[in-house]
C-alpha positions as CSV (number, residue, x, y, z in Angstrom):
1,X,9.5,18.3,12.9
2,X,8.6,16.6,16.3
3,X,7.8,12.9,17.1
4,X,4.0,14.1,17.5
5,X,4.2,15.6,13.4
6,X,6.3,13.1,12.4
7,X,3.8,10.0,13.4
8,X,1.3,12.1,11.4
9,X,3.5,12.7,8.0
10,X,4.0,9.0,8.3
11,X,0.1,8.2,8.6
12,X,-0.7,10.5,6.2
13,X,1.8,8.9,3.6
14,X,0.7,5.4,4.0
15,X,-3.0,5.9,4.0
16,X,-2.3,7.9,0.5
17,X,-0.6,4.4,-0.3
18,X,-3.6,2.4,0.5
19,X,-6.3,5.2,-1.0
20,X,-3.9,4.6,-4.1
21,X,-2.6,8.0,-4.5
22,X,0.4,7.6,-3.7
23,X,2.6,4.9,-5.1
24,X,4.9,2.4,-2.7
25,X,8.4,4.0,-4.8
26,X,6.6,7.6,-4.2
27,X,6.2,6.7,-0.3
28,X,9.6,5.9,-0.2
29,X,11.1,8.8,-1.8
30,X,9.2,11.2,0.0
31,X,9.7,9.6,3.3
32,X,13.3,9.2,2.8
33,X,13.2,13.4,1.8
34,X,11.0,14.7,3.9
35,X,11.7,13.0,7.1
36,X,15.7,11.7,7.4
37,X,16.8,14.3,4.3
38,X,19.2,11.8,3.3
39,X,20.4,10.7,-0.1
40,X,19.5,7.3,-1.5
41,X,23.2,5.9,-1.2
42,X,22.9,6.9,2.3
43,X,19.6,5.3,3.0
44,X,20.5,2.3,1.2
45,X,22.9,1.6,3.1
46,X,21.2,1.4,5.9
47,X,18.3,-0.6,4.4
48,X,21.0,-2.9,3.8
49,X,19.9,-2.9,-0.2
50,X,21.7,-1.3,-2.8
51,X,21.8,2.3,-4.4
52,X,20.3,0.7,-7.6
53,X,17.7,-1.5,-6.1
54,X,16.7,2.0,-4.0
55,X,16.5,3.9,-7.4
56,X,14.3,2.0,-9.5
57,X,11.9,1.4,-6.4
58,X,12.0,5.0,-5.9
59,X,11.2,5.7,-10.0
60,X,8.5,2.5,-9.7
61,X,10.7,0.0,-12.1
62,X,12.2,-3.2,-11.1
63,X,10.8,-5.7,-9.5
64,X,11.0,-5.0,-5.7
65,X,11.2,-8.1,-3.4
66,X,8.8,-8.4,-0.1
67,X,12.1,-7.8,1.6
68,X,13.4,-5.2,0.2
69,X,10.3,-2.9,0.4
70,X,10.3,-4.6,4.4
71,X,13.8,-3.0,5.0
72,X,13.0,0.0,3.2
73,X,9.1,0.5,5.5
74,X,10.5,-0.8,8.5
75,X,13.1,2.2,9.1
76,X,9.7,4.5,9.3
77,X,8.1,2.2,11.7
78,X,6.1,0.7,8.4
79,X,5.0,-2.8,7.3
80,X,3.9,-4.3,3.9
81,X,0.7,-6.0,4.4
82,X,-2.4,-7.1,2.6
83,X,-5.8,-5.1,3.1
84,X,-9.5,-6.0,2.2
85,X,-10.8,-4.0,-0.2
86,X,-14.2,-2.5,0.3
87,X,-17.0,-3.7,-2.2
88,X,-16.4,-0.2,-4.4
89,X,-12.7,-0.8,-4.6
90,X,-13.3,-4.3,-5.7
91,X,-15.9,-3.3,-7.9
92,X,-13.9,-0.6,-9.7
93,X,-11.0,-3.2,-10.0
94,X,-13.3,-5.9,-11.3
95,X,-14.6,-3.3,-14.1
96,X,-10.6,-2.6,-14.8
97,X,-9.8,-6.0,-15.2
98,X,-12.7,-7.0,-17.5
99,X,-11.5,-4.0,-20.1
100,X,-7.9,-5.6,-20.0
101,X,-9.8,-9.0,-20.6
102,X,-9.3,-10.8,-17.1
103,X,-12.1,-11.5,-15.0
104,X,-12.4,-10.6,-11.6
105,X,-15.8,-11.6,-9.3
106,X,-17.7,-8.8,-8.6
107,X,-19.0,-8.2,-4.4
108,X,-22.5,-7.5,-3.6
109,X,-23.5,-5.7,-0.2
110,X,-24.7,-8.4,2.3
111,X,-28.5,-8.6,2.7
112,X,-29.6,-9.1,6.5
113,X,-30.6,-12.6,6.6
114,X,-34.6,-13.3,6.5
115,X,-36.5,-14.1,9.3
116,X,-37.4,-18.1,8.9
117,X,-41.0,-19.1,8.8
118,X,-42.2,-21.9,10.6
119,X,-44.6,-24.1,8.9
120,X,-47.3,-25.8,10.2
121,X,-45.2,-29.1,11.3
């Protein structure tokens, strides 16, 4: 694979991430596979986080810190970040949440503001 297909496996990965196809311990795995074709003790160690810790993130289990999953992106060029969702996402969530009983406010598209009338002063 060159650098040009590589960027684009990458991409492709983390916008499956954000779309919510993919999961972050999926990602990894598959990055991990497809582009170094290392094992996990190996890539742990160069993460600088243990075999375990690498496993259950992999397997989506445990309880991943901000830094691990930063030492584990950051080899592929990656970053762990918060996104906006769009007012469908949001939506979908809110509707997700109220079935498991937590309550979530709910977005409404913004109306183009009216035109103010001037009144006879």
């Amino acid at each position: 694979m060159n650098l040009e297909e590589r960027k684009a496996y990458i991409q492709t990965v983390a916008e499956e991430v954000a779309q919510g196809k993919l999961s972050l311990g999926g990602a990894t795995k598959q990055l991990r596979e497809n582009l170094l074709g290392i094992n996990q003790e190996r890539f742990a160690v160069a993460c600088k986080i243990s075999k375990r810790t690498l496993s259950q993130l992999e397997v989506d289990s445990g309880n991943p810190t901000l830094a691990t999953l930063d030492a584990v992106f950051r080899k592929f060029g990656l970053k762990v970040s918060l996104a906006h969702l769009s007012p469908l996402e949001l939506n979908a969530a809110a509707a997700r949440k109220s079935k498991a009983g937590f309550s979530i406010p709910t977005v409404t598209a913004a109306l183009p503001p009216s035109p103010i009338s001037k009144g006879a002063d």
